[in-house]
N, C-alpha and C positions, 0 to 999 in steps of 0.2 A: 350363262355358262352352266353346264349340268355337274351333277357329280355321279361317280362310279362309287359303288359300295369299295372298292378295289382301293381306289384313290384315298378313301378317309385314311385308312391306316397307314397306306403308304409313302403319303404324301403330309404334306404341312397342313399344320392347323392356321396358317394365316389364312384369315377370310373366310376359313372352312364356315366358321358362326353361320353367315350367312345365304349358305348355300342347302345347310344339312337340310330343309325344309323340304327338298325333295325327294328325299327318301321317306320310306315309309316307315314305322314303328317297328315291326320284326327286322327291316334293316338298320336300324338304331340301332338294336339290341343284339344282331348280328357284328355292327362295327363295335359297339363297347366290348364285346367276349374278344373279338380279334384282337383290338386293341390291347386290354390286359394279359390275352396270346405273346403276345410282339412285346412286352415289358418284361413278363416273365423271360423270354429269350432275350431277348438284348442284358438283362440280368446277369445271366449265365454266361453271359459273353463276355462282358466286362469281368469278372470272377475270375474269367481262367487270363485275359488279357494281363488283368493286374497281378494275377498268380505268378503269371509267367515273367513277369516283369521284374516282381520282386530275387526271382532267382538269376537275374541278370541287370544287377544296378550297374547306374550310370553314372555319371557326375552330377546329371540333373539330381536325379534318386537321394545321392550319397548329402547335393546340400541341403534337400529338404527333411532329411531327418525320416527317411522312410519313405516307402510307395503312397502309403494311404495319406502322407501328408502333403506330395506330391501331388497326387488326385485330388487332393481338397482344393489346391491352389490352384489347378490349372481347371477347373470346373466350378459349381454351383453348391456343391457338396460340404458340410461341414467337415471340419478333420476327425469330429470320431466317425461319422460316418463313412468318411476315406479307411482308416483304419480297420470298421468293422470290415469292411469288403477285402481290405487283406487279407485280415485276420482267417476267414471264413475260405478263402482260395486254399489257404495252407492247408489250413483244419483237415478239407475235401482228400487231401491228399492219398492219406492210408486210408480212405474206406469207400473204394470204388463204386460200392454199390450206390452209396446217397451219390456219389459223385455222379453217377448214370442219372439216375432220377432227377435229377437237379437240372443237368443241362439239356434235357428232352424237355424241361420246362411245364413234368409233374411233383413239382415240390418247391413251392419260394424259402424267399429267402431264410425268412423269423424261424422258416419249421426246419431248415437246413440247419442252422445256427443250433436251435435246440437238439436237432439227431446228434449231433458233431460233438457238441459238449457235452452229451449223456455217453457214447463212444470214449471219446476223452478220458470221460472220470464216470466210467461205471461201479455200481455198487460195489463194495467190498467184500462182500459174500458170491457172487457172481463168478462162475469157471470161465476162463476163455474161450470155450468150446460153446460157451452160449450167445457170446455177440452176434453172429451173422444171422441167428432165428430171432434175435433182440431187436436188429437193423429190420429183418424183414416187418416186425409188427407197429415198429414205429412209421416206416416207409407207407404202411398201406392205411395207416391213419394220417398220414401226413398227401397224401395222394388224393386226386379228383375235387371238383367241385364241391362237396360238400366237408372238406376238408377245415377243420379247426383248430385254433391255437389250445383250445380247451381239451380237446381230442387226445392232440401228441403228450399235452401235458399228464392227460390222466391214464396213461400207457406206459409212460413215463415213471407217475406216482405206482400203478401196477407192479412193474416191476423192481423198482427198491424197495415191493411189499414181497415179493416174491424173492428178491434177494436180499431180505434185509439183514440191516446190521445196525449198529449203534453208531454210524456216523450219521448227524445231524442232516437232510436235505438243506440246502441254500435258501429255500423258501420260508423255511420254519427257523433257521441259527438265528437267535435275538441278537447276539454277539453283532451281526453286520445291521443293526439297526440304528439309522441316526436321521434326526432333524433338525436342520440348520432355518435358526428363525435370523434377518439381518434385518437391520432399516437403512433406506437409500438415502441421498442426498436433497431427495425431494420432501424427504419425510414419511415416504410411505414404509411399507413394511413386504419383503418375500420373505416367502416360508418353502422349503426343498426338503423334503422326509426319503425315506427309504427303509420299509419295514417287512417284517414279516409277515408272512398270511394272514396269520391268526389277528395279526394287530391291525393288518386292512379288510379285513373282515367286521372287526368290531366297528371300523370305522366309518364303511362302506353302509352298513347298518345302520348304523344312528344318522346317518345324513341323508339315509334313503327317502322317506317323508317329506323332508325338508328341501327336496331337491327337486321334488317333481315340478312340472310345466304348474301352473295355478293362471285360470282363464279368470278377465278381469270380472267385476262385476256384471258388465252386459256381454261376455260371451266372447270376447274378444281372446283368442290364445294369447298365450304368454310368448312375449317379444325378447325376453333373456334367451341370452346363449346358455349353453351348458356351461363353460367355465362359471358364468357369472351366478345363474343359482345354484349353484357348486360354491360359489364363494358366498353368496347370500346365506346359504343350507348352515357353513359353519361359522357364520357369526354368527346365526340363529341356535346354532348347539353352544358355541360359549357361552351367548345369550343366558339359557336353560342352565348349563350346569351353574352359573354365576348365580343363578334365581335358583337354587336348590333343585338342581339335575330333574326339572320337568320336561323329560324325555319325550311327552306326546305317545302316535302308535304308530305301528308302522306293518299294513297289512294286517288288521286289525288286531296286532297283537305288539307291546310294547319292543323295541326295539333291540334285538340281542344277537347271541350266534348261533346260526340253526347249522348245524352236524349230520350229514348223512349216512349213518352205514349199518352194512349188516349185523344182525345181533350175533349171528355165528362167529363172525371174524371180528367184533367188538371185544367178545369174551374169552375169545382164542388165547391162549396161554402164549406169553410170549417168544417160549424155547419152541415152541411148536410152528411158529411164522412161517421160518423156511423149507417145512414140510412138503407144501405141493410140487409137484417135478417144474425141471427146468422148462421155459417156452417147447422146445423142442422134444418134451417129453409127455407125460400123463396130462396133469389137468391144463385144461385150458385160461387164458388170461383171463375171461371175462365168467371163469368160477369163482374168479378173488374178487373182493372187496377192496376199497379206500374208501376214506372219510369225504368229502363233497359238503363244502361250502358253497350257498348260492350265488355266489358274489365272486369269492376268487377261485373255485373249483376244488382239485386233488387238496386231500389233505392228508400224513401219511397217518398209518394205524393207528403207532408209536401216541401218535399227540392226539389222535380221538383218542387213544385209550387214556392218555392222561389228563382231557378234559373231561369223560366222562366217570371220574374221580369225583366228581363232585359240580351236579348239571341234575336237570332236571330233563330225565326220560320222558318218551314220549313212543308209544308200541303202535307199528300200524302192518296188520295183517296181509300179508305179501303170497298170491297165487302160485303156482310152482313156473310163472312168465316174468315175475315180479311187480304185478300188477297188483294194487292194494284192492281189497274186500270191502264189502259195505254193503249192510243193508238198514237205512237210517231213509226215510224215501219220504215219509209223511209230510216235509218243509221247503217251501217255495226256497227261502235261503240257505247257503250254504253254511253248516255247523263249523265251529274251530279245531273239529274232528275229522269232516270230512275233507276239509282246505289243508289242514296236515298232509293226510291221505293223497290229498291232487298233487303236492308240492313233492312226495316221495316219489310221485307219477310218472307227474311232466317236468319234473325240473324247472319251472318256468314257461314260459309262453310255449306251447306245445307244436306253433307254426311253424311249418316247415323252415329253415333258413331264419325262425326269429331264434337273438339272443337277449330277450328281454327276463331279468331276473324274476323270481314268484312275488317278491316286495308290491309290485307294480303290475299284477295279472289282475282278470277279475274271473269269476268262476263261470263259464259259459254252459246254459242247456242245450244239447243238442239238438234233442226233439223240445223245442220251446215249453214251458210251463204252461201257457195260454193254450197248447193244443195237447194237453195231457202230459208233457212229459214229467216224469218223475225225478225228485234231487236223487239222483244214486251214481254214483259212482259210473256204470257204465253210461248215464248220460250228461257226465259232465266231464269239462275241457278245460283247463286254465290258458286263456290268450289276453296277451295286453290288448290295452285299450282300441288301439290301431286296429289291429286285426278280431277285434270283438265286433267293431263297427263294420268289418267287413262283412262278418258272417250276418250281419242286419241288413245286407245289400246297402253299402257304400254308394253314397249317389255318383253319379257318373258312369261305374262298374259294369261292366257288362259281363252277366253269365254269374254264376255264383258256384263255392265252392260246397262240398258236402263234407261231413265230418262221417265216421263210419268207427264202431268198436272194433278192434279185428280180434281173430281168434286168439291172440297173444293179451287180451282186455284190454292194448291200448288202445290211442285213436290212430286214425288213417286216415288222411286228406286227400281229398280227390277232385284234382282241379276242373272248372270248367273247360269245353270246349277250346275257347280264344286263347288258355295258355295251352292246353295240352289237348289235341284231338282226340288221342286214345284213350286221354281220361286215366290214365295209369294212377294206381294208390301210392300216397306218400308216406313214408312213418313221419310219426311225430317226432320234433326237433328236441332230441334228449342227447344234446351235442356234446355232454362230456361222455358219455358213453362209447366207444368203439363199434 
């Protein structure tokens, strides 16, 4: 029996396993994009169903204690999961415009959720007259394919820098921080935290080292799951602090909190914050700065400014593209000067679509050191490991990518052939960025 590209999505996945063999690879990759097409809508369908539903309870409704706990029970769903799906119909309600976006099925769920509750509860400094240019900037970071949780966040962190005021963001209130350590009946032991940035930052940090894949002696990858060297990484750090906090390194530098931001808006005077005009006015969003941790992303001004109270600076000279300087060329390796430099660059793994942190890059030459190329800045790339082995031609690979400076000094990827005929340039994946 054959199959129709048609029929994957449309149809059942029973038995589909063995049939998909007759399709070809861009139709693979045709049914996967339709498919999460058709998730996304069916999404938005359920949304306004359960919406609707909720403004019209029933008996069934009224015994289950709510729509969303309703939907838990009559489905696969957990009850907050039931819940958030109420919750988020309602939410939709007064702000038409995500509400469009959403059901055309350019904006899922998590980034709906976050416009809705920033709408909600926008900054306290913020006129009225600025939500619907606020809505627009979140929307179009929340929008298309290349579309990230990091994104909306840091548009987000943007403007409660642009509106700021002296309430605490939810991210950074220590107040809502707690860890719940129990032991079970078995004798083992859960642990459930909930913290702030700053503290899963520290944390994310110190477990970074400790957490990577480690291939065995003869080559063999590492057969743990992430949870599990996840959970190896921190008995390996209690380990360490128990034996007098032999923290090891992490990207070759001990393991701590690295801070990004501009020295102009580092030093800004605080009465002066809310100086730039509103979205819809003079400077543009992406004239302001926030603080940018490699790990959890935005971080706001406020609290870069009052870590770097007392932090150990670090200056790295920025082009008028934001592209750091360098001219240090003489060393096959890379300095802890110039790896500063890459990290203010790319943010981490500079592949398109990677979200690999700088912890875990390695520093790539572009034009190879074996064929002259020089350590400088314009010809090096920070990519994880994965996509470093790529640019080595990965065996199997067909076609190879090219890395390119572009006139902005960062990199540009340019795929081969087999994914992309026209060979169109990529920027590099600087995904909290807008």
């Amino acid at each position: 029996m054959s199959v129709l590209l048609s029929d994957v999505v449309s149809g059942s996945a029973v038995g589909l396993r063995g049939r998909l063999w007759q399709l070809s690879a861009s139709e693979l990759r045709a049914a996967a994009v339709s498919a999460s097409a058709e998730i996304l809508r069916l999404e938005a369908v359920r949304v306004a169903v359960v919406d609707e539903l909720s403004m019209r309870p029933d008996d069934q409704l009224i015994a289950s204690r709510g729509v969303g706990a309703w939907l838990a029970a009559n489905t696969m769903l957990q009850i907050r999961d039931g819940k958030k799906i109420a919750a988020l119909g309602a939410a939709l309600r007064p702000f038409p415009a995500v509400t469009a976006r959403f059901d055309v099925g350019d904006c899922s769920f998590e980034h709906a959720v976050l416009i809705v509750a920033f709408c909600e509860s926008p900054p306290k400094g913020m006129p009225e007259e600025a939500l619907p240019r606020c809505i627009d900037l979140l929307l179009a970071a929340a929008s298309g394919v290349e579309a990230t949780t990091t994104k909306v966040r840091n548009v987000i962190a943007t403007l409660e820098r642009i509106f700021e005021s002296d309430e605490i963001p939810p991210a950074e209130d220590i107040d809502r921080n707690e860890l719940r350590i129990a032991s079970t009946l078995n004798g083992r032991v859960v642990v459930r935290g909930d913290f702030d940035a700053l503290t899963g930052e520290m944390l994310l940090s110190a477990l970074s080292n400790l957490t990577m894949p480690t291939p065995a002696p003869d080559g063999t990858p590492d057969a743990r799951s992430a949870a599990k060297r996840t959970a190896d990484g921190f008995t390996e750090l209690i380990r360490r602090y128990l034996d007098c906090a032999k923290t090891g390194t992490d990207g070759g530098q001990r393991p701590h909190v690295n801070v990004h931001i501009n020295a102009r808006d580092l030093a800004e005077h605080r009465d002066c914050a809310a100086t730039p005009a509103a979205p819809d006015g003079g400077a543009a969003v992406s004239d302001l700065d926030v603080g940018h941790m490699p790990w959890l992303g935005p971080l706001s001004v406020s609290q870069t400014r009052l870590l770097g109270c007392d932090c150990f600076l670090s200056t790295v000279l920025l082009d008028d593209h934001g592209a750091p300087l360098d001219a240090k060329p003489g060393k096959r390796l890379v300095t802890a000067e110039q790896r500063v430099a890459l990290i203010a660059r790319d943010k981490g793994c500079a592949f398109p679509g990677c979200t690999c942190v700088p912890a875990w890059t390695d520093a790539h030459h572009i034009r190879h050191w074996a064929n002259g190329g020089p350590t400088v800045m314009n010809n090096l790339v920070l990519l994880c490991r994965s996509h470093h082995r790529l640019m080595h031609r990965k065996t199997g690979f067909v076609g190879k990518w090219v890395i390119r400076i572009g006139a902005d000094n960062k990199p540009w990827f340019i795929p081969p052939p087999s994914i992309d005929p026209g060979q169109h340039p990529r920027p590099a994946n600087t995904t909290f960025k807008t």
